[in-house]
Every structure is written in structure tokens, then in C-alpha cells.
mmCIF file of the protein (N, C-alpha, C, O) and its ligand, coordinates in Angstrom:
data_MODEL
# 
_entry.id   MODEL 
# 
loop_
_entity.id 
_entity.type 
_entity.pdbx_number_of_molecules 
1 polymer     1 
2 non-polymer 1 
# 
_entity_poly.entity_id                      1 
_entity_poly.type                           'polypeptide(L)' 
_entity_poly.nstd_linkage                   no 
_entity_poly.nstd_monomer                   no 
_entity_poly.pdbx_seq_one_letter_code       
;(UNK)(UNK)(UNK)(UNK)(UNK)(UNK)(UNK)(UNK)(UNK)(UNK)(UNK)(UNK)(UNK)(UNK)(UNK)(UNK)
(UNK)(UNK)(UNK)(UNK)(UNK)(UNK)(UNK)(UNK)(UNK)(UNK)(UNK)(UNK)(UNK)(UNK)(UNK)(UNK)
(UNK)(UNK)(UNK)(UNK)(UNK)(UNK)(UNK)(UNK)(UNK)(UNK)
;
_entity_poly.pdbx_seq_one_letter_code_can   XXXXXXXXXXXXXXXXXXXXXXXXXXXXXXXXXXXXXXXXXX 
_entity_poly.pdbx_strand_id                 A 
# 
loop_
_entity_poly_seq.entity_id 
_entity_poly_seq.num 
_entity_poly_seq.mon_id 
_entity_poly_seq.hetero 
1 1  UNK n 
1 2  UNK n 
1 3  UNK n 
1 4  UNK n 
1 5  UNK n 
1 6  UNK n 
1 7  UNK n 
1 8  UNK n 
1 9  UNK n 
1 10 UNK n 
1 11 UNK n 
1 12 UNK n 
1 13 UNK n 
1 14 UNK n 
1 15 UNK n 
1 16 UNK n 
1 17 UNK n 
1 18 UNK n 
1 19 UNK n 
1 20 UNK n 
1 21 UNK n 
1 22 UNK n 
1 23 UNK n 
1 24 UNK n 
1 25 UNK n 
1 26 UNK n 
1 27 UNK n 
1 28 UNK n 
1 29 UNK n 
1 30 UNK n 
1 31 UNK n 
1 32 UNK n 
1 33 UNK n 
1 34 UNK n 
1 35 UNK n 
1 36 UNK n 
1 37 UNK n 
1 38 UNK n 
1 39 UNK n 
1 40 UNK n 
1 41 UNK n 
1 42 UNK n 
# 
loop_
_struct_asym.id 
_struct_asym.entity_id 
A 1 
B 2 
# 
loop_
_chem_comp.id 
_chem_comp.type 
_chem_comp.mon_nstd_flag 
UNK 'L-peptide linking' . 
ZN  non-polymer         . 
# 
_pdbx_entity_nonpoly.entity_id   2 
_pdbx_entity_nonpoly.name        ? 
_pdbx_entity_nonpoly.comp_id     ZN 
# 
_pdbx_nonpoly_scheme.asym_id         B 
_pdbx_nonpoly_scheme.entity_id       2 
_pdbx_nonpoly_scheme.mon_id          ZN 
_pdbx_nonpoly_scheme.ndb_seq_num     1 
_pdbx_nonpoly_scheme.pdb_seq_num     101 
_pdbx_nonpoly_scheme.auth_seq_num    101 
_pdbx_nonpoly_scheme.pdb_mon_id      ZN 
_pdbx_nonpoly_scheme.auth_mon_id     ZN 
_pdbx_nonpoly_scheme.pdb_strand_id   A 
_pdbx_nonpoly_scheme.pdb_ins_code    . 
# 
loop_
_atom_site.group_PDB 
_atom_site.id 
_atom_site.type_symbol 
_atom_site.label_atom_id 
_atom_site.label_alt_id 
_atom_site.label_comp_id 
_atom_site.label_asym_id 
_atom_site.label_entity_id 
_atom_site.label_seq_id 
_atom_site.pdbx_PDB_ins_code 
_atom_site.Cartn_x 
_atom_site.Cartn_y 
_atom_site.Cartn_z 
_atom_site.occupancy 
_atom_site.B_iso_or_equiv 
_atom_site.pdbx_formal_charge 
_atom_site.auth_seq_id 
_atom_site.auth_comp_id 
_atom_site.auth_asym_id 
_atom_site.auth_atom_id 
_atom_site.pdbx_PDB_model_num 
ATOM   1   N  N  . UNK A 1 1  ? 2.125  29.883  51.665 1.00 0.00 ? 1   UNK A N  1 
ATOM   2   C  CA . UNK A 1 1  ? 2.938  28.807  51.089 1.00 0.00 ? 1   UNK A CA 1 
ATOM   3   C  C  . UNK A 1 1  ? 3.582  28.003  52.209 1.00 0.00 ? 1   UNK A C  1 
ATOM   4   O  O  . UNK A 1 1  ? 4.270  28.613  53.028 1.00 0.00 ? 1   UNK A O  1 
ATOM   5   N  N  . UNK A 1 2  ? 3.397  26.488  52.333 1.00 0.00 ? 2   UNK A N  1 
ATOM   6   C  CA . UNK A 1 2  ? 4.046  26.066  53.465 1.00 0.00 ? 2   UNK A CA 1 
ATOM   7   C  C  . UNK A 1 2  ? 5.172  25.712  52.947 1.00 0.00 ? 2   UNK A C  1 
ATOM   8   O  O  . UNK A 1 2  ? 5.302  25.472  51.747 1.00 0.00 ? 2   UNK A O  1 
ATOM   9   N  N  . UNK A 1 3  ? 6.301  25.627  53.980 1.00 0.00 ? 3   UNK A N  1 
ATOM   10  C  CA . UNK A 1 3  ? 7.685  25.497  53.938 1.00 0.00 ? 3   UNK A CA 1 
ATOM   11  C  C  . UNK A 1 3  ? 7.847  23.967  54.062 1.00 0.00 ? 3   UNK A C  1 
ATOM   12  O  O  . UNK A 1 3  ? 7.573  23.510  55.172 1.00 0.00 ? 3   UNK A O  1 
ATOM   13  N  N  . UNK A 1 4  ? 8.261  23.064  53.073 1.00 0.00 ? 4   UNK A N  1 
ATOM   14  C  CA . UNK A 1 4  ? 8.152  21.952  53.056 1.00 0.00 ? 4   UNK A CA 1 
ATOM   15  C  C  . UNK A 1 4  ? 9.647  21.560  54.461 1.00 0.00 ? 4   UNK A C  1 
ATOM   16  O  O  . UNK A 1 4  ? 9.522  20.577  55.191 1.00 0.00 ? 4   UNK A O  1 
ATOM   17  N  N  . UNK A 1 5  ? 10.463 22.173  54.537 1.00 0.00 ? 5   UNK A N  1 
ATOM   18  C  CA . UNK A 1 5  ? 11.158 21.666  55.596 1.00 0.00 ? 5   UNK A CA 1 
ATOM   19  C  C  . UNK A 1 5  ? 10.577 21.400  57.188 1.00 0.00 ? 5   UNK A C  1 
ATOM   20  O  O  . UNK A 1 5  ? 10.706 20.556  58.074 1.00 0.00 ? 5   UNK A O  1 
ATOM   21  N  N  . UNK A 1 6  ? 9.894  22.613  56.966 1.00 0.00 ? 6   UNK A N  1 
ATOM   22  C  CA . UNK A 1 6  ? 8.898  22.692  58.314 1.00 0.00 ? 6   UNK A CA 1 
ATOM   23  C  C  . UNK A 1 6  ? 8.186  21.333  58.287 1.00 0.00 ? 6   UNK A C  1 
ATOM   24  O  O  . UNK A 1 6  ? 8.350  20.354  59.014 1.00 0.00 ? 6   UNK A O  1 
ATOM   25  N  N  . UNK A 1 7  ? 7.310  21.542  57.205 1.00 0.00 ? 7   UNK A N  1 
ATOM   26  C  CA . UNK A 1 7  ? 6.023  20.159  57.085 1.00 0.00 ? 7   UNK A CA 1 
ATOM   27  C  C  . UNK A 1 7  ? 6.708  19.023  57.305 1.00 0.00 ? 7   UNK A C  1 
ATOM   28  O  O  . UNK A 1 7  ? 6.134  18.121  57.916 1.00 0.00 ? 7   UNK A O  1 
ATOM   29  N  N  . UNK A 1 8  ? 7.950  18.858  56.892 1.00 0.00 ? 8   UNK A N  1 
ATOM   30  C  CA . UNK A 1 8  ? 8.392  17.223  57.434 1.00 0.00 ? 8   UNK A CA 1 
ATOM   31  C  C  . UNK A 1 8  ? 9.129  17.073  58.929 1.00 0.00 ? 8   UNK A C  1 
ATOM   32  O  O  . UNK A 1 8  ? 9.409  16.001  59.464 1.00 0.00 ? 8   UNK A O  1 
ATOM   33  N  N  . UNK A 1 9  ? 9.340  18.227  59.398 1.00 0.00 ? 9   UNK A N  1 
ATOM   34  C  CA . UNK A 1 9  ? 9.724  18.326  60.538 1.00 0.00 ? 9   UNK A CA 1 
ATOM   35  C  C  . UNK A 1 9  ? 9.052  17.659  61.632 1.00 0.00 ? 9   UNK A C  1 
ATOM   36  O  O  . UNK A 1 9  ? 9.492  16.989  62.566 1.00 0.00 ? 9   UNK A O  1 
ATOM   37  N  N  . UNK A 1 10 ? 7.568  18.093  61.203 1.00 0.00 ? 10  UNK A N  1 
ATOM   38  C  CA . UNK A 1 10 ? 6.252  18.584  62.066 1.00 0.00 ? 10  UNK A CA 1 
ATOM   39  C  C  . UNK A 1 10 ? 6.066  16.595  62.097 1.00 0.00 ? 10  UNK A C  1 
ATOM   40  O  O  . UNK A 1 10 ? 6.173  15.927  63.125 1.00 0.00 ? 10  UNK A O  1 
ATOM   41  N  N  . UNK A 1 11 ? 5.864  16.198  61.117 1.00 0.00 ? 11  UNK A N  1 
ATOM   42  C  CA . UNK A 1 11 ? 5.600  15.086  60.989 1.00 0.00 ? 11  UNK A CA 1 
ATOM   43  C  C  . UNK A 1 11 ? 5.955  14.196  62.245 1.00 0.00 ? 11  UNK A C  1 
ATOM   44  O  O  . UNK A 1 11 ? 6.887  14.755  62.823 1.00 0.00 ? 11  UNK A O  1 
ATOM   45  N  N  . UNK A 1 12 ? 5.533  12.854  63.004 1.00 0.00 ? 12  UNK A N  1 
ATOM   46  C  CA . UNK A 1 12 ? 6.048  11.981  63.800 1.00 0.00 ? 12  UNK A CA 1 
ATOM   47  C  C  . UNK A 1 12 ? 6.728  11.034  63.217 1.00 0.00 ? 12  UNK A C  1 
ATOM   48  O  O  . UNK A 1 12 ? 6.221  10.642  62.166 1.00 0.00 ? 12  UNK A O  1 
ATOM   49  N  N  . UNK A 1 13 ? 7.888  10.432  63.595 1.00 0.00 ? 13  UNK A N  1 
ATOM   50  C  CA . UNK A 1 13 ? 9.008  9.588   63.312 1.00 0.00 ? 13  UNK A CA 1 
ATOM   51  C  C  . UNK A 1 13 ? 8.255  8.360   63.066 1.00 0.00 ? 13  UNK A C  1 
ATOM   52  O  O  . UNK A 1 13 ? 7.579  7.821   63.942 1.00 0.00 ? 13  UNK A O  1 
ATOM   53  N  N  . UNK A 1 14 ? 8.407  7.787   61.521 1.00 0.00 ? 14  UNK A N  1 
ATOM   54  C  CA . UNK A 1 14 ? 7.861  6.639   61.862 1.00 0.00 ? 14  UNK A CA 1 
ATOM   55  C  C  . UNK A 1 14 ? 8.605  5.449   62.102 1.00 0.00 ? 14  UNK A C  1 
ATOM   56  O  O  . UNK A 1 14 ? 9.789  5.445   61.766 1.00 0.00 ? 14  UNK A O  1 
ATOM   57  N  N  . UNK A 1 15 ? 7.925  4.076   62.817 1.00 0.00 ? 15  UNK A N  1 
ATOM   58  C  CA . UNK A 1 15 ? 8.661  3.238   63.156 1.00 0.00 ? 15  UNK A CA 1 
ATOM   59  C  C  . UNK A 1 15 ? 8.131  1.750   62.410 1.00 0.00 ? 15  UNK A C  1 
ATOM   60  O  O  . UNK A 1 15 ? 7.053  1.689   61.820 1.00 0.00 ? 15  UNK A O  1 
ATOM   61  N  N  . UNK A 1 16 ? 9.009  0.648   62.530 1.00 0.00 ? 16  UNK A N  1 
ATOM   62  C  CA . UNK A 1 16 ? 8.740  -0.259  61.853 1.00 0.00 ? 16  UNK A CA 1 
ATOM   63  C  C  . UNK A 1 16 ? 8.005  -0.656  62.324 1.00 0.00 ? 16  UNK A C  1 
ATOM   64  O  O  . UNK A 1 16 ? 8.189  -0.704  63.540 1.00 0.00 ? 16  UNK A O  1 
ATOM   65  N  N  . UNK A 1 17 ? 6.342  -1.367  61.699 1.00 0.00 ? 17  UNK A N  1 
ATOM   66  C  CA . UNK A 1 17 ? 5.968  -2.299  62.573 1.00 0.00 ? 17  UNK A CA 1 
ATOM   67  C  C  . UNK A 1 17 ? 6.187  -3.668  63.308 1.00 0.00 ? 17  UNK A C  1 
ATOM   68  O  O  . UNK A 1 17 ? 5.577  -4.179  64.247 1.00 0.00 ? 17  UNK A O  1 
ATOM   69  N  N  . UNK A 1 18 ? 7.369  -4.134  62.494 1.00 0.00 ? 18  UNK A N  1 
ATOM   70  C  CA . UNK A 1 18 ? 7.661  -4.923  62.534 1.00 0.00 ? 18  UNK A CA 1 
ATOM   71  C  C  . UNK A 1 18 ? 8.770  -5.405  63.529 1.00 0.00 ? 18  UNK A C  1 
ATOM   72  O  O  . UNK A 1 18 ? 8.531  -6.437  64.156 1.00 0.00 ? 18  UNK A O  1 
ATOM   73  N  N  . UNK A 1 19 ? 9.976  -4.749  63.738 1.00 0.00 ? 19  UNK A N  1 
ATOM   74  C  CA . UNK A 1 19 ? 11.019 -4.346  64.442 1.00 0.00 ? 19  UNK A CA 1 
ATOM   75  C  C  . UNK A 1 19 ? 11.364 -3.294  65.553 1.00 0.00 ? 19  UNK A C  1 
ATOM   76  O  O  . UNK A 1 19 ? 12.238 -3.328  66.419 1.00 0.00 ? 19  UNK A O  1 
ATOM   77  N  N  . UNK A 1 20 ? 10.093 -2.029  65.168 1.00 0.00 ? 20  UNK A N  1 
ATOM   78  C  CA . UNK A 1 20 ? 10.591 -1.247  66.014 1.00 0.00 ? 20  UNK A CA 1 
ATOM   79  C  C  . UNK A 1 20 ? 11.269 0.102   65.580 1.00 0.00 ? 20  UNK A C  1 
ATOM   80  O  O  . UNK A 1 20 ? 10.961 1.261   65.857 1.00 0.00 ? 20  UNK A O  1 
ATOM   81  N  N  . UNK A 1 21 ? 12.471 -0.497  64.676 1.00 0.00 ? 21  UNK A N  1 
ATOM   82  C  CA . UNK A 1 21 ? 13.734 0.342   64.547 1.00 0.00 ? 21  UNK A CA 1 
ATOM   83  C  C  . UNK A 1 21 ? 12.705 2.295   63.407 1.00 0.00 ? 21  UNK A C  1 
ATOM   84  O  O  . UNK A 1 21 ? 11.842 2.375   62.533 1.00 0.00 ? 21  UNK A O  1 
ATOM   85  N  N  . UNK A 1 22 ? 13.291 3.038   63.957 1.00 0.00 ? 22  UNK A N  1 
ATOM   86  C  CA . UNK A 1 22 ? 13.121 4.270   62.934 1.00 0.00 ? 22  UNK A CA 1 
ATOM   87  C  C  . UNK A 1 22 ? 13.148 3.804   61.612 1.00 0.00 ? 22  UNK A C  1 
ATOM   88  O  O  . UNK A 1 22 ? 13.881 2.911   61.188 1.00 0.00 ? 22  UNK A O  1 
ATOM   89  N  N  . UNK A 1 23 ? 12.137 4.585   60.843 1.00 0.00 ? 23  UNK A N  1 
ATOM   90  C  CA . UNK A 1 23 ? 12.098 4.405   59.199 1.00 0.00 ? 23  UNK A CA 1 
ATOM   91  C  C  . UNK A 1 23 ? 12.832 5.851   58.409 1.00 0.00 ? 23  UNK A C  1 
ATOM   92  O  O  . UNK A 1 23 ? 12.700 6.999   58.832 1.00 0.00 ? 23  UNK A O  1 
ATOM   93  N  N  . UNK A 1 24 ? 13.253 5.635   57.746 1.00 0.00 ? 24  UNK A N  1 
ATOM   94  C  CA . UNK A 1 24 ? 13.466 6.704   56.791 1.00 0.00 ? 24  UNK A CA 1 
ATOM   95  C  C  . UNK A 1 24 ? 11.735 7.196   56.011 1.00 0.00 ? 24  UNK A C  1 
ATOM   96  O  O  . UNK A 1 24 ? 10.795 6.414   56.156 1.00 0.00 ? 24  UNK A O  1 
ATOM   97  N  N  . UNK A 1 25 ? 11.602 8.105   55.479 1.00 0.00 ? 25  UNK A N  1 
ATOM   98  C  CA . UNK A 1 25 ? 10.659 8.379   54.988 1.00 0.00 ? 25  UNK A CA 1 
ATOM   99  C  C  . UNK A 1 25 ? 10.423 8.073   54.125 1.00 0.00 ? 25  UNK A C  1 
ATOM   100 O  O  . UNK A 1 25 ? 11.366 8.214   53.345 1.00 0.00 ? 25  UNK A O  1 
ATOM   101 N  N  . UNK A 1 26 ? 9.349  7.545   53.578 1.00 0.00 ? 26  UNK A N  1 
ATOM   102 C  CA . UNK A 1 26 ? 9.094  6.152   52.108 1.00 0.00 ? 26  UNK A CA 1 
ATOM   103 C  C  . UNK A 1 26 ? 7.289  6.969   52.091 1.00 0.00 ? 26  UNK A C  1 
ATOM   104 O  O  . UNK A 1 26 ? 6.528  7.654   52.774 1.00 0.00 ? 26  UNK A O  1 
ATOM   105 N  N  . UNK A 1 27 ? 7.392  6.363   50.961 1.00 0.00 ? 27  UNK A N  1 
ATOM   106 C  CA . UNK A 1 27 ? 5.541  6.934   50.442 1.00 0.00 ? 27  UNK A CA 1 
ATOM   107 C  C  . UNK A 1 27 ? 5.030  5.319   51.390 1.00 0.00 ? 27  UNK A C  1 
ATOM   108 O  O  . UNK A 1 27 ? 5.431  4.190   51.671 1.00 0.00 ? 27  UNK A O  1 
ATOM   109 N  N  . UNK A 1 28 ? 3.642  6.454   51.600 1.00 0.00 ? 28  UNK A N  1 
ATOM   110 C  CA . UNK A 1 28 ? 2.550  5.524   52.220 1.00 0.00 ? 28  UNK A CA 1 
ATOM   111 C  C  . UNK A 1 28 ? 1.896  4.063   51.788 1.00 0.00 ? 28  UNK A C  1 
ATOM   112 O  O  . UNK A 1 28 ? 1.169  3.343   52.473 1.00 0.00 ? 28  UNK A O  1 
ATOM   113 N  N  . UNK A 1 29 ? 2.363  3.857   50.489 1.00 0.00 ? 29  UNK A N  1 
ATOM   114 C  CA . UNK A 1 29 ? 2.580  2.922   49.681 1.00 0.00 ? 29  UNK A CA 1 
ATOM   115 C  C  . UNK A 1 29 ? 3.126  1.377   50.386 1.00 0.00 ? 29  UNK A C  1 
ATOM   116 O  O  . UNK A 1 29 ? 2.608  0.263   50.296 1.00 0.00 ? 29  UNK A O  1 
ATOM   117 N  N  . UNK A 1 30 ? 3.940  1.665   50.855 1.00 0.00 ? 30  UNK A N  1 
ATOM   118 C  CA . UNK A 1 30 ? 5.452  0.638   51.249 1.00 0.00 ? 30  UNK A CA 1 
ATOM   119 C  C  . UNK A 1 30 ? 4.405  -0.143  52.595 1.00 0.00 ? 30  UNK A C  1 
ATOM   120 O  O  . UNK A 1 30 ? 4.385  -1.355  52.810 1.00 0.00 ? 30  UNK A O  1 
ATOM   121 N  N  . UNK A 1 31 ? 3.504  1.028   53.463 1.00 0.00 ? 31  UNK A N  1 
ATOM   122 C  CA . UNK A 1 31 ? 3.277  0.552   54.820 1.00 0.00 ? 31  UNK A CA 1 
ATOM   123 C  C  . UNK A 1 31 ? 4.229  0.994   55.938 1.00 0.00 ? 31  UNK A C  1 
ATOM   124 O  O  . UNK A 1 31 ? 4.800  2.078   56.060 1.00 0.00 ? 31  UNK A O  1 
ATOM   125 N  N  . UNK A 1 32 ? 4.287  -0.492  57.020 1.00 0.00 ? 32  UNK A N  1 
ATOM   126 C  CA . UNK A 1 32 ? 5.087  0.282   57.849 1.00 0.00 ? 32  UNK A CA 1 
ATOM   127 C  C  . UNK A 1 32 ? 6.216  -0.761  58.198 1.00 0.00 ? 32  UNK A C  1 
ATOM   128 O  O  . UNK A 1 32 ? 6.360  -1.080  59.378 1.00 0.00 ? 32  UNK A O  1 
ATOM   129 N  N  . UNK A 1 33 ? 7.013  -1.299  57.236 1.00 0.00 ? 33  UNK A N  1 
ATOM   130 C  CA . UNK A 1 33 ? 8.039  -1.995  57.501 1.00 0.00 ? 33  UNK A CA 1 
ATOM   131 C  C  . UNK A 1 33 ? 8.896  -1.023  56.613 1.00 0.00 ? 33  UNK A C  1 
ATOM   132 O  O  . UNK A 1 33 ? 8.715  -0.394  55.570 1.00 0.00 ? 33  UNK A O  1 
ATOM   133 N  N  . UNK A 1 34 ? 10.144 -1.234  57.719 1.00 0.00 ? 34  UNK A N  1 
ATOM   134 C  CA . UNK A 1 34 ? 11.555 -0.438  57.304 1.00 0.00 ? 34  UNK A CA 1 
ATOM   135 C  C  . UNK A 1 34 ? 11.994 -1.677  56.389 1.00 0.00 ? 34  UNK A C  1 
ATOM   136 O  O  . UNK A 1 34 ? 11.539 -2.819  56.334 1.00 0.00 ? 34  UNK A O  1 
ATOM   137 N  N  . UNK A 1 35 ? 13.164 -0.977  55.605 1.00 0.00 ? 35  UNK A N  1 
ATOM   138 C  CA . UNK A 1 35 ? 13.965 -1.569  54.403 1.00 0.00 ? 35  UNK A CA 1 
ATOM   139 C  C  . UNK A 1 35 ? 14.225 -3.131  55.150 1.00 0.00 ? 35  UNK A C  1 
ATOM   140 O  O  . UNK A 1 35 ? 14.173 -4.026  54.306 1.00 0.00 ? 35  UNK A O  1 
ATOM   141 N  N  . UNK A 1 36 ? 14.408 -3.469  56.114 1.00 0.00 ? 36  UNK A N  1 
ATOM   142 C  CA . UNK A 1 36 ? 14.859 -4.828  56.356 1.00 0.00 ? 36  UNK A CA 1 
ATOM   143 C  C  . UNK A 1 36 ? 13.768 -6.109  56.857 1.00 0.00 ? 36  UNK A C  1 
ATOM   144 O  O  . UNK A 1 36 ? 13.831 -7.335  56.767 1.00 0.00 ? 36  UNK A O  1 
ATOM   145 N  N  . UNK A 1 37 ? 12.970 -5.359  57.302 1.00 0.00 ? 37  UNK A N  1 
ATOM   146 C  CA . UNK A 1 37 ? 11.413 -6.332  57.072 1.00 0.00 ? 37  UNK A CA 1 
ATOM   147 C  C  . UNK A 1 37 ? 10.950 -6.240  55.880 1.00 0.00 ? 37  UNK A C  1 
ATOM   148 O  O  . UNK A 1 37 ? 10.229 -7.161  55.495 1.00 0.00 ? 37  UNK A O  1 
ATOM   149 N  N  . UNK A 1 38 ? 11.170 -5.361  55.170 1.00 0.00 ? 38  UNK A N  1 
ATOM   150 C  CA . UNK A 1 38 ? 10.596 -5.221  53.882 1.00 0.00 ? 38  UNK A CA 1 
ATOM   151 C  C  . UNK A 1 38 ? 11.135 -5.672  52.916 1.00 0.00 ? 38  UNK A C  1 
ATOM   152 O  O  . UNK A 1 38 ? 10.533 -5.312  51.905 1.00 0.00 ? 38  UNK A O  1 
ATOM   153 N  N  . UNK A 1 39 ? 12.396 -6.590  52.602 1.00 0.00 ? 39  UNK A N  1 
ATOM   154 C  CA . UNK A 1 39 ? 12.776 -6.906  51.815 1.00 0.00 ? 39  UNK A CA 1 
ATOM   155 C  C  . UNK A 1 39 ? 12.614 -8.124  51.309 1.00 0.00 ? 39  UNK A C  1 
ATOM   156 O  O  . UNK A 1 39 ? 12.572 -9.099  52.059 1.00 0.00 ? 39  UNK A O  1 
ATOM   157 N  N  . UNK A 1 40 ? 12.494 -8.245  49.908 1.00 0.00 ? 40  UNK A N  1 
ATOM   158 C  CA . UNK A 1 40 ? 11.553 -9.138  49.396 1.00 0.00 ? 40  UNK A CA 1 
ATOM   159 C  C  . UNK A 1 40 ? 12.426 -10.491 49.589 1.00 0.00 ? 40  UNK A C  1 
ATOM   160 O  O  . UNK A 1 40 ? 11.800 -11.532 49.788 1.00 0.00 ? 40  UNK A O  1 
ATOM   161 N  N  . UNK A 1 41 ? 13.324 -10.513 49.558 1.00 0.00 ? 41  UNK A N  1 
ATOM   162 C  CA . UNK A 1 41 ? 14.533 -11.510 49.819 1.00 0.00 ? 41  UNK A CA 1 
ATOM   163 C  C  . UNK A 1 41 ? 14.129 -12.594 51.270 1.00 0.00 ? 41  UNK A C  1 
ATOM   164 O  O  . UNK A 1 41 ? 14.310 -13.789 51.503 1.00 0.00 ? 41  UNK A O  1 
ATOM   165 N  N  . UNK A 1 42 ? 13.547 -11.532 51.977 1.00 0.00 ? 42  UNK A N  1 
ATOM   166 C  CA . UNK A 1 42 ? 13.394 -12.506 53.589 1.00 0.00 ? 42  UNK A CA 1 
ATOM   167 C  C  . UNK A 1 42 ? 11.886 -12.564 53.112 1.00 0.00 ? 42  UNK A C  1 
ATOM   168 O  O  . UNK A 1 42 ? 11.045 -13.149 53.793 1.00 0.00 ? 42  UNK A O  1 
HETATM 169 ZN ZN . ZN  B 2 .  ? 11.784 -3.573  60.487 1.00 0.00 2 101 ZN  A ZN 1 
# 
């Protein structure tokens, strides 16, 4: 049984493509813009 704390541990930090800045973790869905490139507003 894997230990889901582990499995996201293990994972690499992702970053915006757009900016740079660290992402919080979002489904693969979104891509790779953080909340502030990504907002539909800009
Ligand atoms: Zn960004």
C-alpha cells in the first residue's frame, strides 16, 4: 500500500510556466500556470 504522504513528497515542485513562481498542487488538467497566470480575469 503506498503511503500517499510519501507519494507527494517524492513528487518535483512544480513551477509556473509562465512566471516561474512555485505552484500549489492542482490536477494535470489546469497545465502549468499558477493561480495568477491562470486567472481568467487577466
Ligand atoms: Zn504564474
Amino acid at each position: 500500500m503506498i503511503n500517499v504522504i510519501e507519494f507527494f513528497r517524492n513528487l518535483p515542485k512544480k513551477k509556473c510556466s509562465h512566471c516561474g513562481h512555485d505552484m500549489l498542487e492542482k490536477a494535470d488538467c489546469y497545465g502549468n500556470l499558477c493561480d495568477e497566470c491562470d486567472h481568467p480575469a487577466r
